[in-house]
Structures are given as C-alpha cells and as structure tokens.
PDB file of N, CA, C and O in Angstrom:
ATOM      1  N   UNK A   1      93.180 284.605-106.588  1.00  0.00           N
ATOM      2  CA  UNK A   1      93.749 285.422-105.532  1.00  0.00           C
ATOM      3  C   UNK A   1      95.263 285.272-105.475  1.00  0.00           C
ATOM      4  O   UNK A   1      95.995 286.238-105.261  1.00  0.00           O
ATOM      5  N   UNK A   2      95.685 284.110-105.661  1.00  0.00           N
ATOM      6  CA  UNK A   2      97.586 283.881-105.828  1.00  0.00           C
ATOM      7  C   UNK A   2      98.204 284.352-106.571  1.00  0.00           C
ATOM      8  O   UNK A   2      99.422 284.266-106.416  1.00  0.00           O
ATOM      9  N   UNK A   3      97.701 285.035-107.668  1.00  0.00           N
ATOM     10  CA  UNK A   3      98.485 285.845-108.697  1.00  0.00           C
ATOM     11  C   UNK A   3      98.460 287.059-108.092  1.00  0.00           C
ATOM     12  O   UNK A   3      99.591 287.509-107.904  1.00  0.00           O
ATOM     13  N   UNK A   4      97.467 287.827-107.678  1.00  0.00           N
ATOM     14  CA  UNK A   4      97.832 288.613-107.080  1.00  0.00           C
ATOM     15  C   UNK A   4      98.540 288.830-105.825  1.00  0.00           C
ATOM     16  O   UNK A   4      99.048 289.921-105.569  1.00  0.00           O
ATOM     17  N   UNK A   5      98.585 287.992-105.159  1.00  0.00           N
ATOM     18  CA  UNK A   5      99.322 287.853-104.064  1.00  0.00           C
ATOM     19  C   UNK A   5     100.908 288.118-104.393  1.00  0.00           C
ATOM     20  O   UNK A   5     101.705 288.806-103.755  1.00  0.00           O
ATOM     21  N   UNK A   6     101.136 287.280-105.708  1.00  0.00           N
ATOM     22  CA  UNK A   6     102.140 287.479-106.012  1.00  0.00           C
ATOM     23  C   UNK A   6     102.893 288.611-106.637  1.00  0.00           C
ATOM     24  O   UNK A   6     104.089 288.895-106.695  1.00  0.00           O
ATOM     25  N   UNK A   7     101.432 289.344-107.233  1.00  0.00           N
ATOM     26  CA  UNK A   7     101.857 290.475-107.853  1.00  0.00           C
ATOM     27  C   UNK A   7     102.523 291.789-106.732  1.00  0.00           C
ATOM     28  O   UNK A   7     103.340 292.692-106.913  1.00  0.00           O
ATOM     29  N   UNK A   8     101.795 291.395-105.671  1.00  0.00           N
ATOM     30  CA  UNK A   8     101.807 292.722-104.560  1.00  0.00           C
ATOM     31  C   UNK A   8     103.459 292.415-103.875  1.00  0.00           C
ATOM     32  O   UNK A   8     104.211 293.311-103.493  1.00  0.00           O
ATOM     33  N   UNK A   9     103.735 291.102-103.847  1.00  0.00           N
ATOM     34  CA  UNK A   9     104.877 290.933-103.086  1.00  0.00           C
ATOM     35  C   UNK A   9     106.030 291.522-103.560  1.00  0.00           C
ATOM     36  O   UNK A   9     106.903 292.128-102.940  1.00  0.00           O
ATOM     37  N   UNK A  10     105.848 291.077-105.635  1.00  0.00           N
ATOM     38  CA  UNK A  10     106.987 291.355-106.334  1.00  0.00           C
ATOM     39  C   UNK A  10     106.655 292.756-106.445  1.00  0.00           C
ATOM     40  O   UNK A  10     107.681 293.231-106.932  1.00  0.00           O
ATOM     41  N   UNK A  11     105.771 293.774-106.272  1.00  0.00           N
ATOM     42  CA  UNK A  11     105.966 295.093-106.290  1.00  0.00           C
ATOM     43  C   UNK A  11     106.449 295.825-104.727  1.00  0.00           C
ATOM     44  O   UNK A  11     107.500 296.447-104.577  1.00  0.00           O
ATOM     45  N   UNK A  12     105.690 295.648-103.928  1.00  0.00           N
ATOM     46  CA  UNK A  12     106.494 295.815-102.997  1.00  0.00           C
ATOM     47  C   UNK A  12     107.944 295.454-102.374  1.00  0.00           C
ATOM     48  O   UNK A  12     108.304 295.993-101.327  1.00  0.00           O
ATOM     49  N   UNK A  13     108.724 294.565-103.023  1.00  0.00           N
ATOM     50  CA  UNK A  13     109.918 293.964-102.861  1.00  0.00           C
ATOM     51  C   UNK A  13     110.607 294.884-104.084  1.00  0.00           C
ATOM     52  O   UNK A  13     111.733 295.096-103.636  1.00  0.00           O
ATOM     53  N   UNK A  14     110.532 295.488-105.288  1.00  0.00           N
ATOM     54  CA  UNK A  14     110.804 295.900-106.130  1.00  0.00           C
ATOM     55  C   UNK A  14     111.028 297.229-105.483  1.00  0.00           C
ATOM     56  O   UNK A  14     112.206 297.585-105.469  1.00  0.00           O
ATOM     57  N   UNK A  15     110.016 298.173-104.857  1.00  0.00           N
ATOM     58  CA  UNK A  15     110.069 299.014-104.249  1.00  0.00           C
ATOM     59  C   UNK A  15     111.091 299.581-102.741  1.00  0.00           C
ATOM     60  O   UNK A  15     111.530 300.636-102.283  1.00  0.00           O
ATOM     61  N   UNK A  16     111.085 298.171-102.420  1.00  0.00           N
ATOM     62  CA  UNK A  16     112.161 297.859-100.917  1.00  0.00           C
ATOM     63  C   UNK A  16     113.455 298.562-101.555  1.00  0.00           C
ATOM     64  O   UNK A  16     113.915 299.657-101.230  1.00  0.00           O
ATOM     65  N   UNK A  17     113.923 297.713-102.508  1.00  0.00           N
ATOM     66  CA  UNK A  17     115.220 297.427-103.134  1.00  0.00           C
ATOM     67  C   UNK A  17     115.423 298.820-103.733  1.00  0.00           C
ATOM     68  O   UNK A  17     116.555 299.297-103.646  1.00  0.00           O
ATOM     69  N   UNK A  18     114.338 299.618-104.406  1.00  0.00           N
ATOM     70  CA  UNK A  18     114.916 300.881-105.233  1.00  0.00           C
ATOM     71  C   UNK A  18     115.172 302.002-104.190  1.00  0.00           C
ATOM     72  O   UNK A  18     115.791 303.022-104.490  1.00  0.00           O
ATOM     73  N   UNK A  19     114.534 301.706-102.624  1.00  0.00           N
ATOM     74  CA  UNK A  19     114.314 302.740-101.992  1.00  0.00           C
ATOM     75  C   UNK A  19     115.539 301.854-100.819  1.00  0.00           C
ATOM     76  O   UNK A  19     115.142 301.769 -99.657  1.00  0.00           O
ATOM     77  N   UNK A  20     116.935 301.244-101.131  1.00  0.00           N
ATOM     78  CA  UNK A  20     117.215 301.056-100.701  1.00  0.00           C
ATOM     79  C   UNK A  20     118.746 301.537-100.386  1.00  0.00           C
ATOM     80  O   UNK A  20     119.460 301.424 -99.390  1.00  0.00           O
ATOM     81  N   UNK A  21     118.980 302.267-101.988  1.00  0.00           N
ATOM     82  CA  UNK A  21     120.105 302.730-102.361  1.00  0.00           C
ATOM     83  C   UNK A  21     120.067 304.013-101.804  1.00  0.00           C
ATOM     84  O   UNK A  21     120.997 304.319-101.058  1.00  0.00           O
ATOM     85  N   UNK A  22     119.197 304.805-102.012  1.00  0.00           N
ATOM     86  CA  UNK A  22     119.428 306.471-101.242  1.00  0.00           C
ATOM     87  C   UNK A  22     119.127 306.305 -99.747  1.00  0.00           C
ATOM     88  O   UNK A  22     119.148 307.295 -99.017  1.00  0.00           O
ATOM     89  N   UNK A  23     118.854 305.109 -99.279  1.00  0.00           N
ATOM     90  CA  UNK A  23     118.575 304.994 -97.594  1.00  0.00           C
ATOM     91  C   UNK A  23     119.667 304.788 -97.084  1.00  0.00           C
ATOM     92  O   UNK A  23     120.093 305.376 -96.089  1.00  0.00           O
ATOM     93  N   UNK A  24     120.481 303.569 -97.975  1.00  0.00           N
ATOM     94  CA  UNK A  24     121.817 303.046 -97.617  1.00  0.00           C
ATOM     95  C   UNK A  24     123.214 304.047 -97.545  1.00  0.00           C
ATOM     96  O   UNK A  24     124.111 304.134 -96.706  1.00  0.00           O
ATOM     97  N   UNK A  25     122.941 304.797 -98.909  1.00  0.00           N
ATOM     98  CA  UNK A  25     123.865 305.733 -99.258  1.00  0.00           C
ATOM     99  C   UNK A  25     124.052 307.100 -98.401  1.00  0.00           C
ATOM    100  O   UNK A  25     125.007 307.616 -97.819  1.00  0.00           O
ATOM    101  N   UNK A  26     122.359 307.524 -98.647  1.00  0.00           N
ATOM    102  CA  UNK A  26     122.817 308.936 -97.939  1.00  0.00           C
ATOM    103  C   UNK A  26     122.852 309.895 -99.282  1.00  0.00           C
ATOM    104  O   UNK A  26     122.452 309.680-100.426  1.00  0.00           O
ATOM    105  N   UNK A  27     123.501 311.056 -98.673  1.00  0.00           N
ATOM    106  CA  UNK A  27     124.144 311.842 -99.648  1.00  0.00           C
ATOM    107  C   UNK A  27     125.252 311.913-100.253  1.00  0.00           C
ATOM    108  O   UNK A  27     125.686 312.895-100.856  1.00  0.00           O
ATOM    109  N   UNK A  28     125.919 310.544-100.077  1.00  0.00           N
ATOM    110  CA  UNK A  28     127.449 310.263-100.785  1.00  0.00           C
ATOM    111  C   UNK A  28     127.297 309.824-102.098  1.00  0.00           C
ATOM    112  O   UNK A  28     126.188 309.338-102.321  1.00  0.00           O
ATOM    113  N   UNK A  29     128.246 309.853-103.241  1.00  0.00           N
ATOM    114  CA  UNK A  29     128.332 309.174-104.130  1.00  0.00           C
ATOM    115  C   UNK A  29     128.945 308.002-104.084  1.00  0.00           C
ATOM    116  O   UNK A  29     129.797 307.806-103.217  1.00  0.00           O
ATOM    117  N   UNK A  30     128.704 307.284-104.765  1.00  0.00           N
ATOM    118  CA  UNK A  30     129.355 305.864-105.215  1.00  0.00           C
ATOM    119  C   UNK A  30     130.996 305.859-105.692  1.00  0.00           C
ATOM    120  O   UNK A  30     131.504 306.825-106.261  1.00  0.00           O
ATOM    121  N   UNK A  31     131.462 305.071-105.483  1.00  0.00           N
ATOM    122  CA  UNK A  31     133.119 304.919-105.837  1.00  0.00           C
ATOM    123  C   UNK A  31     133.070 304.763-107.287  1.00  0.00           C
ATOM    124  O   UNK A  31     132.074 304.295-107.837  1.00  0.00           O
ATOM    125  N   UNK A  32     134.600 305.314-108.228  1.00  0.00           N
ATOM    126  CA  UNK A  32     134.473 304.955-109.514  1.00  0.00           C
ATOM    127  C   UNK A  32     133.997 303.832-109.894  1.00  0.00           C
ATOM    128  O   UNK A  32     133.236 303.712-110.855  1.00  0.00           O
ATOM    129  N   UNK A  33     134.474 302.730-109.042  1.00  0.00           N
ATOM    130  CA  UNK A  33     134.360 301.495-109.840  1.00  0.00           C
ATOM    131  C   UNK A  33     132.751 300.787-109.987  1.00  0.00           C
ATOM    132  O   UNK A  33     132.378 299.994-110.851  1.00  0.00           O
ATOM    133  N   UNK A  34     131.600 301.625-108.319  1.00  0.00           N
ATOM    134  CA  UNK A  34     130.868 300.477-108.093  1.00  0.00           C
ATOM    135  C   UNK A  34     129.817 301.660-109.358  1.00  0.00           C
ATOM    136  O   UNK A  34     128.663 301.378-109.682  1.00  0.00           O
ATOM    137  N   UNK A  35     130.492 302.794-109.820  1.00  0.00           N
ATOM    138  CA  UNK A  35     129.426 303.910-110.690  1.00  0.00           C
ATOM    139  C   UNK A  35     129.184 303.014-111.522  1.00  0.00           C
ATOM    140  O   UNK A  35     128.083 302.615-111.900  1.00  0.00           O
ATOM    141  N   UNK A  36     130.947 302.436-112.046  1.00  0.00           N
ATOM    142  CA  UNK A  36     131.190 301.943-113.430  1.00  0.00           C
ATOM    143  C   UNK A  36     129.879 300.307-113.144  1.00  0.00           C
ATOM    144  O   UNK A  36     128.945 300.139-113.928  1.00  0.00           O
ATOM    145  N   UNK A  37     129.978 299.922-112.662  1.00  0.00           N
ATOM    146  CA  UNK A  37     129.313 298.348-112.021  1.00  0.00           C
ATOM    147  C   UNK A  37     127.733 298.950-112.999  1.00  0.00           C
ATOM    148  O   UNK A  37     127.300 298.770-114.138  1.00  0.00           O
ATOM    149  N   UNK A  38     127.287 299.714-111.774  1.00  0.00           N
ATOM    150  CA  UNK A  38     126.194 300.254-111.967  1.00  0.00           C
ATOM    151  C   UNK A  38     125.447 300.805-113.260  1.00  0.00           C
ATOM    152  O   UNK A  38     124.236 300.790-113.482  1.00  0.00           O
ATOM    153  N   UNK A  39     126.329 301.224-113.942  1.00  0.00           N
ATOM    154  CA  UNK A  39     125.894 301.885-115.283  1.00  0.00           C
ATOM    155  C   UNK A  39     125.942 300.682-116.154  1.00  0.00           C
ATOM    156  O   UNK A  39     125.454 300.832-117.274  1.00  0.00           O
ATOM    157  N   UNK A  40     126.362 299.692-115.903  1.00  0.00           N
ATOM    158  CA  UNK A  40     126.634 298.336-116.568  1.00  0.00           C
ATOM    159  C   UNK A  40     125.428 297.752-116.293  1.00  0.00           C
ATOM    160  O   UNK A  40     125.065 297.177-117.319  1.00  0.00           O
ATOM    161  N   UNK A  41     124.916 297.664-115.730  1.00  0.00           N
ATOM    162  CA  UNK A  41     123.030 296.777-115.317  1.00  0.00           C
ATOM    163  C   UNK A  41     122.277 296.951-115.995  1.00  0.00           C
ATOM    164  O   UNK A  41     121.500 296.066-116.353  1.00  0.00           O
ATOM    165  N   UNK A  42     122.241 298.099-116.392  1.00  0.00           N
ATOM    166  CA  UNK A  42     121.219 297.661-117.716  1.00  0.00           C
ATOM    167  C   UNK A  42     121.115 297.305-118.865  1.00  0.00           C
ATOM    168  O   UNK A  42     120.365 296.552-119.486  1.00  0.00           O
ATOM    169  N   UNK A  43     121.872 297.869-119.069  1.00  0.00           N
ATOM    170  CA  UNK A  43     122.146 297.289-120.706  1.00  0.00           C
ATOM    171  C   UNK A  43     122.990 296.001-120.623  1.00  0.00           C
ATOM    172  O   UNK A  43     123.684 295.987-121.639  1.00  0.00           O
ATOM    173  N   UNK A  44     123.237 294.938-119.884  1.00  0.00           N
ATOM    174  CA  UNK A  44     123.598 294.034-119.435  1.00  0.00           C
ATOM    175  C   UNK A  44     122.455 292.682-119.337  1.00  0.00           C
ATOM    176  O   UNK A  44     122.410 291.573-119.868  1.00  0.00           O
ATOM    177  N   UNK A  45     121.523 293.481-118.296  1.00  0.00           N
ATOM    178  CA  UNK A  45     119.878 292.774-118.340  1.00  0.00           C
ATOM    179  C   UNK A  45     118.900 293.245-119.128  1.00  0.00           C
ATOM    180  O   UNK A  45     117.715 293.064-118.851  1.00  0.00           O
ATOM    181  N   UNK A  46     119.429 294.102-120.524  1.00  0.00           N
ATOM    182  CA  UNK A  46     118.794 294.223-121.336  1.00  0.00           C
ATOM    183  C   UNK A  46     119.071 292.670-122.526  1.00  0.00           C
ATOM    184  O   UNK A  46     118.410 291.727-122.963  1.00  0.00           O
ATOM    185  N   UNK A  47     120.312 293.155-122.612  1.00  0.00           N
ATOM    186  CA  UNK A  47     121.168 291.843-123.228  1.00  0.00           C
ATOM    187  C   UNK A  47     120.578 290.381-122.958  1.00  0.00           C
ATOM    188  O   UNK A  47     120.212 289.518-123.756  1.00  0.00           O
ATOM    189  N   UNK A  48     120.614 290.399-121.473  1.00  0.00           N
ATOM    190  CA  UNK A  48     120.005 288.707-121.128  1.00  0.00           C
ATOM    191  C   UNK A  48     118.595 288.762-121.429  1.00  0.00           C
ATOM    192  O   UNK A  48     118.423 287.828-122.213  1.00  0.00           O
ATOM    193  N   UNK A  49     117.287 289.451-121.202  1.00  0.00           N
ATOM    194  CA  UNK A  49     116.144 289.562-121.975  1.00  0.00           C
ATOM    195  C   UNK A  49     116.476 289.376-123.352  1.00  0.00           C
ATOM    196  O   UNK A  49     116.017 288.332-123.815  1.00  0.00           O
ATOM    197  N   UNK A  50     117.066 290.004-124.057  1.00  0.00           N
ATOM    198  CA  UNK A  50     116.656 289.764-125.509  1.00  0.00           C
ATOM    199  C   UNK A  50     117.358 288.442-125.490  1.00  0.00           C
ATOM    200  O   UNK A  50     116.698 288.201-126.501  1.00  0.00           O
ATOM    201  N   UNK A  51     117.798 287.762-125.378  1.00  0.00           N
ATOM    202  CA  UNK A  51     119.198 286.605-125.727  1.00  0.00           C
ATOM    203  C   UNK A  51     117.917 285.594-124.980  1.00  0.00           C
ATOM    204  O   UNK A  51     117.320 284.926-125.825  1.00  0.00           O
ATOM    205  N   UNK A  52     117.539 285.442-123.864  1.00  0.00           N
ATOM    206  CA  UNK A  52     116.163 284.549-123.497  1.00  0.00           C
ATOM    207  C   UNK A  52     115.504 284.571-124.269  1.00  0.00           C
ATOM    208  O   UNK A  52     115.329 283.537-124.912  1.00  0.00           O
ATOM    209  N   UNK A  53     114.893 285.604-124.557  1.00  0.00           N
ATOM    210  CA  UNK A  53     113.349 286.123-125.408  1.00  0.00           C
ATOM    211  C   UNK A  53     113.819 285.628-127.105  1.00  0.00           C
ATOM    212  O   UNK A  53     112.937 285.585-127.962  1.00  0.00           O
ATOM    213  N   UNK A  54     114.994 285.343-127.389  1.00  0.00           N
ATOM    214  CA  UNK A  54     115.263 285.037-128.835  1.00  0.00           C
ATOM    215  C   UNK A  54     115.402 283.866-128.985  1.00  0.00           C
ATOM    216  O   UNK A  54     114.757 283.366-129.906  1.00  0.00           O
ATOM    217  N   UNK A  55     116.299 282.955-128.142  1.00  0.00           N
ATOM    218  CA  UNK A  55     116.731 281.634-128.201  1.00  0.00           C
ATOM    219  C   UNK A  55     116.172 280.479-127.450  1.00  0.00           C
ATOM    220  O   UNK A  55     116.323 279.302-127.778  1.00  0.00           O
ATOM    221  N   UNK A  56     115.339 281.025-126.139  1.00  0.00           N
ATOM    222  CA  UNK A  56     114.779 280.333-125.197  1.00  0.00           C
ATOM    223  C   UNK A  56     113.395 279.796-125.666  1.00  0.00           C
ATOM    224  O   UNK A  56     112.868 280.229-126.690  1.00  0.00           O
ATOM    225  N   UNK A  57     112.923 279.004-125.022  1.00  0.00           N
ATOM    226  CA  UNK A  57     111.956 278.777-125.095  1.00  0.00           C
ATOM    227  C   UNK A  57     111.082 277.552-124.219  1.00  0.00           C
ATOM    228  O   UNK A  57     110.866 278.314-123.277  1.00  0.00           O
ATOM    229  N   UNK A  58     110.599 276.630-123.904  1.00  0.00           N
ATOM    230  CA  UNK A  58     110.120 276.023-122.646  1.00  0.00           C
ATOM    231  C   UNK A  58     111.332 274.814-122.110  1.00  0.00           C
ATOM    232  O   UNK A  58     111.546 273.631-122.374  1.00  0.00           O
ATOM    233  N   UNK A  59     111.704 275.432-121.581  1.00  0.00           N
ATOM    234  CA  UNK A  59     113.237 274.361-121.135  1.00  0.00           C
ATOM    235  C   UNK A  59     114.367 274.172-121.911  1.00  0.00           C
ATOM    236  O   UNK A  59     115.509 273.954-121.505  1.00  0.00           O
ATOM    237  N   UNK A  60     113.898 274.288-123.291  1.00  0.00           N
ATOM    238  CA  UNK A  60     114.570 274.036-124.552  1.00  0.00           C
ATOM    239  C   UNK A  60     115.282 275.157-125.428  1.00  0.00           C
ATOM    240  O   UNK A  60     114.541 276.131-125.567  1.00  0.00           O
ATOM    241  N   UNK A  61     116.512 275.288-126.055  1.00  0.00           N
ATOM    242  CA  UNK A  61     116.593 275.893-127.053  1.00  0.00           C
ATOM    243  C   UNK A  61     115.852 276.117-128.680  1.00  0.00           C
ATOM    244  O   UNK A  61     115.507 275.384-129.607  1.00  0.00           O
ATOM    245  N   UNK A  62     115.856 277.201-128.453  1.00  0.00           N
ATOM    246  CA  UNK A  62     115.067 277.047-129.994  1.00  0.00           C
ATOM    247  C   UNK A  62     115.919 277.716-130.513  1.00  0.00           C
ATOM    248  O   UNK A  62     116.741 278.440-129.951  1.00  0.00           O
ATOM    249  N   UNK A  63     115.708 277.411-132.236  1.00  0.00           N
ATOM    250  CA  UNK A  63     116.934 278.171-132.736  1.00  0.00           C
ATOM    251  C   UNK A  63     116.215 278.130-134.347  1.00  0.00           C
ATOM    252  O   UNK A  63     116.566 277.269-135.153  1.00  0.00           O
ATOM    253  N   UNK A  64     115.211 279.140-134.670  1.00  0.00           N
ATOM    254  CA  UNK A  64     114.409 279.246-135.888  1.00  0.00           C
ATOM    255  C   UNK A  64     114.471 280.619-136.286  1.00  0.00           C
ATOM    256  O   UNK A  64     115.373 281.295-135.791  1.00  0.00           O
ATOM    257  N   UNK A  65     113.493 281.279-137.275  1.00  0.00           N
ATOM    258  CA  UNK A  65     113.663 282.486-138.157  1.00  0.00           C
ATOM    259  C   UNK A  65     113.956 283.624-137.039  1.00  0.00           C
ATOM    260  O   UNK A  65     114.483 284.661-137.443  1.00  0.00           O
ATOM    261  N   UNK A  66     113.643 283.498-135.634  1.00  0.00           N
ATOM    262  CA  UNK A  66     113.673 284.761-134.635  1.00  0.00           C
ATOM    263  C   UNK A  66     115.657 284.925-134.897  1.00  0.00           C
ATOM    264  O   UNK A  66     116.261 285.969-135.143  1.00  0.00           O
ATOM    265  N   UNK A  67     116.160 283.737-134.759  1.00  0.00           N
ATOM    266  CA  UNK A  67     117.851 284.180-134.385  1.00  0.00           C
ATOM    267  C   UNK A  67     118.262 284.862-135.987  1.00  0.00           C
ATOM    268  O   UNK A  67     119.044 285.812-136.033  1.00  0.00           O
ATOM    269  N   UNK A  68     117.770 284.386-137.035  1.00  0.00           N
ATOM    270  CA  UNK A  68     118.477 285.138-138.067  1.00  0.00           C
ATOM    271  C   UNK A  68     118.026 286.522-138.402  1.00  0.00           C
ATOM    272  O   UNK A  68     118.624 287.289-139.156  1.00  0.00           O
ATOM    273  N   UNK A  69     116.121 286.940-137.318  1.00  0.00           N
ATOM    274  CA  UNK A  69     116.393 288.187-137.456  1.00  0.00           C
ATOM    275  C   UNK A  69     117.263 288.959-136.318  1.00  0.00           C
ATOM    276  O   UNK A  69     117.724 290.084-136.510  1.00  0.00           O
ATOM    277  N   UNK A  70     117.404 288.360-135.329  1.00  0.00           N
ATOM    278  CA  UNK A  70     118.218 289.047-134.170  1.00  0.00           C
ATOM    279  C   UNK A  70     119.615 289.033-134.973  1.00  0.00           C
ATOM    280  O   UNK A  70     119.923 290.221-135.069  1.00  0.00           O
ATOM    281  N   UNK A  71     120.498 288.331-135.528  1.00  0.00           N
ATOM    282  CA  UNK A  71     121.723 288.658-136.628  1.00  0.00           C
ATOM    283  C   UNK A  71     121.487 289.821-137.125  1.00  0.00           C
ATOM    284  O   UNK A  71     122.155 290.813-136.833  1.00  0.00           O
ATOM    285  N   UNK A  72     120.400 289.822-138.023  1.00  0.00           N
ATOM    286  CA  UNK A  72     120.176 291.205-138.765  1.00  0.00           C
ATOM    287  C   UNK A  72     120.217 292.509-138.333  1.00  0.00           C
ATOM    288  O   UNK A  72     120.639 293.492-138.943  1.00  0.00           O
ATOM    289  N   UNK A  73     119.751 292.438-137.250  1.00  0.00           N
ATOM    290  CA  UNK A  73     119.484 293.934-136.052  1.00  0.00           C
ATOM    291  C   UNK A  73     121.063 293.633-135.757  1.00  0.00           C
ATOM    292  O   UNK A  73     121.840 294.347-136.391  1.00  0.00           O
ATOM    293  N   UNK A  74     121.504 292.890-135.080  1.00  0.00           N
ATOM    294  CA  UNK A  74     122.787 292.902-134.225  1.00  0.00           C
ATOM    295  C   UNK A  74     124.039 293.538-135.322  1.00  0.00           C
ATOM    296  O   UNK A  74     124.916 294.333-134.985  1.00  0.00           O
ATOM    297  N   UNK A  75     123.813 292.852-136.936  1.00  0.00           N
ATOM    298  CA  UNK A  75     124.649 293.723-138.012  1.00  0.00           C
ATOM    299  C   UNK A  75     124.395 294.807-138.320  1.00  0.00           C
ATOM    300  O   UNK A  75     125.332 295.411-138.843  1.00  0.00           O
ATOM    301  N   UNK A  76     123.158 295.523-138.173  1.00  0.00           N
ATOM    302  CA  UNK A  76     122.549 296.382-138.674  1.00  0.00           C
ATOM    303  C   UNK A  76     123.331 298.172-138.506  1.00  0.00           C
ATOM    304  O   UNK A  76     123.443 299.125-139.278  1.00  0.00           O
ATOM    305  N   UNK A  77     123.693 297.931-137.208  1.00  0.00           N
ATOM    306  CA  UNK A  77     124.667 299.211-136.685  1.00  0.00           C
ATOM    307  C   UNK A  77     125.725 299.241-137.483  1.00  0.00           C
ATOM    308  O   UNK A  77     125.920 300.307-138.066  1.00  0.00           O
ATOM    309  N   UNK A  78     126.626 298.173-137.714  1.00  0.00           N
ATOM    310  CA  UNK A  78     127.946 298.277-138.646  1.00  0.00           C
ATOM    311  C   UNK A  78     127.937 298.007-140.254  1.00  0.00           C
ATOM    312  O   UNK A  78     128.943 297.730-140.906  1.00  0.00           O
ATOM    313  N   UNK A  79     126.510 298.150-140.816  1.00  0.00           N
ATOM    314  CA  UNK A  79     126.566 298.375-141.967  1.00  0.00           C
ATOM    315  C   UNK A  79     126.027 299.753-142.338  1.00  0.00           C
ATOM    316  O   UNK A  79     125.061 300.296-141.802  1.00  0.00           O
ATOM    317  N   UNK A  80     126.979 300.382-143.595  1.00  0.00           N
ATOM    318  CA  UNK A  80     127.420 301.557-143.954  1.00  0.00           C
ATOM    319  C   UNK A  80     126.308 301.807-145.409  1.00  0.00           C
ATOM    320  O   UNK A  80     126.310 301.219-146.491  1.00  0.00           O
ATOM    321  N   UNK A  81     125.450 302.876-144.914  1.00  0.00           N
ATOM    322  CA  UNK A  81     124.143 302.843-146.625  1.00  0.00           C
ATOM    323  C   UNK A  81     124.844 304.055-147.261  1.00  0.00           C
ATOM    324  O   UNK A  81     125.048 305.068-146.592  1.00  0.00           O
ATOM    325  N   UNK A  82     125.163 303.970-148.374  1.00  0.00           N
ATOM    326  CA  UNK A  82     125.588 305.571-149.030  1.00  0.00           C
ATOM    327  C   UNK A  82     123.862 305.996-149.290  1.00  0.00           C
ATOM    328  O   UNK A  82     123.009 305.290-149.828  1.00  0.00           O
ATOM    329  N   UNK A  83     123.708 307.308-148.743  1.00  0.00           N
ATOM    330  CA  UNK A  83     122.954 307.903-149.274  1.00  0.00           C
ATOM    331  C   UNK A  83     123.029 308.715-150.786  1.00  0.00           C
ATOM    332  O   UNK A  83     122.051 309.337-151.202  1.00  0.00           O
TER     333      UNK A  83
END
C-alpha cells in the first residue's frame, strides 16, 4: 500500500505545480529573461539524468564501458562522414 501512497502524492503534487503556472500567471507572458530561464529546464534536467544514469551508481561513482559510450554519442554530432 506505501508505494502507492507514494505514487498518488508524487502525481498529484506534479499536477499542483504544472497547474500552477497558468493560475499564477494569468494571461501575461513571462519576462525575457525568466522565458530564457525556462526554456533552459529541460534540456538542463535532461543533462543531469543522463550524467546520473551514466556515472552514478549506489552512492558510488562508477566509471566503466557506459562513460566511453556516452564520449561516443557526445562526439558523435561534431564528426563530419563524407558521403
């Protein structure tokens, strides 16, 4: 029963928070800077997921074949294939 308990809290608290910005706001927009903030969150806490999910592991760093494929992907954009 405690997992779910927990599950309902973190969805309903998830829900608080998304339905908190058009309650708070209104029909105004956001200032340049807090747009700029904003558009920055995800791909920000995308960043910290993968960077946990690669190097982390139970309290400890790990640091085995996962980081030299995360190198590979991370070079992968700035290398040039002649077709």
């Amino acid at each position: 029963m405690k997992p779910w308990l927990v599950v309902t809290v973190v969805g309903v608290v998830t829900g608080c928070c998304k339905a908190a910005g058009p309650v708070l706001l209104g029909g105004r927009t956001l200032g340049g800077t807090a747009s700029r903030v904003v558009a920055l969150i995800a791909p920000v806490m995308l960043a910290a997921l993968v960077v946990t999910q690669t190097v982390g592991g139970d309290r400890a760093l790990v640091l085995d074949a996962r980081r030299r494929g995360g190198g590979r992907t991370a070079a992968a954009p700035s290398v040039k294939v002649s077709a």
